[in-house]
C-alpha positions as CSV (number, residue, x, y, z in Angstrom):
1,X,112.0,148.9,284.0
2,X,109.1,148.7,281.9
3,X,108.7,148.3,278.0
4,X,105.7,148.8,277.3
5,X,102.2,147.5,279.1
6,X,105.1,144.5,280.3
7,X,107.5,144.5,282.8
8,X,111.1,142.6,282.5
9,X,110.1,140.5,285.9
10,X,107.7,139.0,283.4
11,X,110.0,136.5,281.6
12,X,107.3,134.0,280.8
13,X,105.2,136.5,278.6
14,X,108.7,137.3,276.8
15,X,109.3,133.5,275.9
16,X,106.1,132.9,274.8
17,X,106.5,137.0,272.6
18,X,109.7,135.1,271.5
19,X,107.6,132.4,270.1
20,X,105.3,133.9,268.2
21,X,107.2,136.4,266.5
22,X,109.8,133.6,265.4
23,X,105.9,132.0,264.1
24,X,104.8,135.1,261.9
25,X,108.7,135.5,260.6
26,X,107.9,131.7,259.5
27,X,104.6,132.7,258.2
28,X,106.2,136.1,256.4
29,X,109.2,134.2,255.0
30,X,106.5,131.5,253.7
31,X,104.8,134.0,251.9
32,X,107.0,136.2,250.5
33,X,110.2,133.3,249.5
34,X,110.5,133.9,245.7
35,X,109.7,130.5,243.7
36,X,113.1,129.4,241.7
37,X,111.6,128.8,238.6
38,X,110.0,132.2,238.3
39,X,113.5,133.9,239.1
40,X,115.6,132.0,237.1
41,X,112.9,133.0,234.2
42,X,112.9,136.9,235.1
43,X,116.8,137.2,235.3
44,X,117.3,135.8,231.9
45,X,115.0,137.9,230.6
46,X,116.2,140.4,232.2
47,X,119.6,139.8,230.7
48,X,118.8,139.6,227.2
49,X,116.6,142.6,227.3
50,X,119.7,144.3,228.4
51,X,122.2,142.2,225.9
52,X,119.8,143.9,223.3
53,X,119.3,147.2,224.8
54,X,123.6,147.3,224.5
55,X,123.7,146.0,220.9
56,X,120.9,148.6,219.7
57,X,122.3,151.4,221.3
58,X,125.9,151.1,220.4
59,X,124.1,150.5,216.9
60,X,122.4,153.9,216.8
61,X,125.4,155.5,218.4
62,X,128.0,154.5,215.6
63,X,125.3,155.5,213.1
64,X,125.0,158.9,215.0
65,X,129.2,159.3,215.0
66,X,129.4,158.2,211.3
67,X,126.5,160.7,210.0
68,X,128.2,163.8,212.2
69,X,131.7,162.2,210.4
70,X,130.0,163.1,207.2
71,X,128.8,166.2,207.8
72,X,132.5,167.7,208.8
73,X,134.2,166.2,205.3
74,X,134.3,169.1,203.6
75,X,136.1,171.1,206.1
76,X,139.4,172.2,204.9
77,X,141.9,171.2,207.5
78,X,139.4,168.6,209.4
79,X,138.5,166.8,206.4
80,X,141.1,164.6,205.8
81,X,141.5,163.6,209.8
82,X,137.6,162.7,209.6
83,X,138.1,160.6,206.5
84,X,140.6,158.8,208.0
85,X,138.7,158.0,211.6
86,X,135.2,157.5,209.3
87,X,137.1,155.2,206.9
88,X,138.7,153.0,210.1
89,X,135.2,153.4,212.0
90,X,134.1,151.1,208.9
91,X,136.7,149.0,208.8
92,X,135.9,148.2,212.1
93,X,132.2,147.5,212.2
94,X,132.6,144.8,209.0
């Protein structure tokens, strides 16, 4: 059975194929192995950029809830549910 220009008689050539593809797997894994330092730095960065991302949006998000809040206080019927979820939205983000 052949693979390739090789035959499987061949076992010497497949020993020595063995050897150096363990080599350039060394060589790759040399190369490419992340430095801890540089890693450690990147995922806490990566985490505080995210910690703010959270705090910003769910600032601009209450902001957005309480100014819609506003507009429906005059309604009739609405307005006095709205007051009520507006005025414990407040009381909540003191």
């Amino acid at each position: 059975m052949k693979f390739g220009s090789r035959t499987k008689a061949k076992s010497g050539f497949q020993a020595e194929d063995y050897q150096r593809l363990g080599q350039q797997i060394v060589n790759l894994y040399d190369e490419l192995k992340p430095d801890r330092a540089a890693l450690y730095r990147t995922n806490f960065l990566k985490g505080l950029v995210s910690g703010l991302g959270g705090v910003v949006g769910a600032t601009v998000g209450i902001a957005l809830l309480l100014w819609l809040l506003s507009l429906f206080g005059q309604i009739p019927f609405i307005g006095h549910f709205v007051d009520a979820v507006r005025h414990t939205l407040q009381n909540r983000t003191k």
